[in-house]
C-alpha positions in Angstrom: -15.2 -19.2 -2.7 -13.2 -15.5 -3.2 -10.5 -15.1 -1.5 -9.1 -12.0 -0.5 -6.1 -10.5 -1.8 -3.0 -9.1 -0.5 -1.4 -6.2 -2.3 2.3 -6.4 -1.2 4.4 -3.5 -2.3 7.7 -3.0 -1.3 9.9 0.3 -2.4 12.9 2.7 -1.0 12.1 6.4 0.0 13.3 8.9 -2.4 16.5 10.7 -1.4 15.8 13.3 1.2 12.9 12.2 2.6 12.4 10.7 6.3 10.4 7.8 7.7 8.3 10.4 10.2 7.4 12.2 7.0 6.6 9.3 5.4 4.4 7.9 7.6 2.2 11.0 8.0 2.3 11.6 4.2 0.8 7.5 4.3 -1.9 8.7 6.7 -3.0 11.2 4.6 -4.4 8.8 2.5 -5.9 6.6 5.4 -9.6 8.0 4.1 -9.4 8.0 1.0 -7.9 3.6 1.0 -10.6 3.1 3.6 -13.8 4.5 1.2 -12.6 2.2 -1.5 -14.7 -1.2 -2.2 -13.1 -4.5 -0.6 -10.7 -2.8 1.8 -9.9 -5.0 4.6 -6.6 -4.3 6.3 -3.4 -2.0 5.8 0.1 -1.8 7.2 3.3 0.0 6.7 6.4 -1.4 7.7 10.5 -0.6 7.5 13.3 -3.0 7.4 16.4 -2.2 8.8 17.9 -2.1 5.1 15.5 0.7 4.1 13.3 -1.4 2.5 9.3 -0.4 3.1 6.3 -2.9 2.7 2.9 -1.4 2.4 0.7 -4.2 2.9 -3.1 -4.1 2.0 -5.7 -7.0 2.4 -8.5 -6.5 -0.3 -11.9 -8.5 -0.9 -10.6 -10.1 -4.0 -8.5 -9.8 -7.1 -11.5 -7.0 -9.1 -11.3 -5.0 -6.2 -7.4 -4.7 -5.4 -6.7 -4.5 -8.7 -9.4 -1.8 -9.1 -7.7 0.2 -5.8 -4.3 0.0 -7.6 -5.6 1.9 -10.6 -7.3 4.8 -8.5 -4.5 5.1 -6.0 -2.4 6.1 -9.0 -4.5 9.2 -9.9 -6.1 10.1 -6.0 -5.5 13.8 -5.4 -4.1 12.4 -2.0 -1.6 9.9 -3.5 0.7 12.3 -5.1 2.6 13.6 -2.5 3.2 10.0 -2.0 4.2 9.2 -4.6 6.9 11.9 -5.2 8.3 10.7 -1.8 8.8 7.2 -3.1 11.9 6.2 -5.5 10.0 5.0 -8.3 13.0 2.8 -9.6 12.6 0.8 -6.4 8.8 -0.1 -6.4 7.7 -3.8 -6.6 4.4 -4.5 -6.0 2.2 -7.8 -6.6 -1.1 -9.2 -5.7 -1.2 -12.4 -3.6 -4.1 -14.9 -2.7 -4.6 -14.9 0.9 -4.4 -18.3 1.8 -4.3 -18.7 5.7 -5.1 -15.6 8.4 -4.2 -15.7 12.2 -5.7 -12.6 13.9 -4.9 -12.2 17.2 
């Protein structure tokens, strides 16, 4: 049986950028994570240390990790990207082994 995969990565914004811009910057690449094979479920969430956790349910392991390597070079990414301190970024993939909806 596949199981899906959760793509966990958690990161700190660069410098001078604020969580309203980074949020719309993230939903400028709602389209572009949703055409991709295996997509399941995203979210986006802030700790109170500053801390972010995108959060992305996948298919299985070929298509997240597939996902990960076009995100990189997606035309709609890059602003992203720039807003993210890159020193900060910690991202794994994670069987999903249990999933309560509600």
């Amino acid at each position: 049986m596949t199981k899906s995969v959760a793509e966990i990565v958690t990161f700190s914004l660069a410098a001078n950028i604020k969580s309203a811009e980074f949020v719309e910057l993230s939903k400028g690449t709602e389209a572009f994570v949703r055409s991709l094979p295996g997509f399941q479920h995203r979210q986006l969430s802030e700790g109170e240390d500053g801390r972010w956790t995108d959060y992305v349910v996948w298919a299985d392991m070929e298509t997240a990790k597939a996902a990960a390597a076009a995100f990189m070079t997606a035309d709609c990414a890059a602003s992203l990207m720039l807003a993210i301190d890159p020193n900060s970024v910690v991202m794994r993939h994670e069987a999903v082994l249990w999933n309560m909806a509600a």
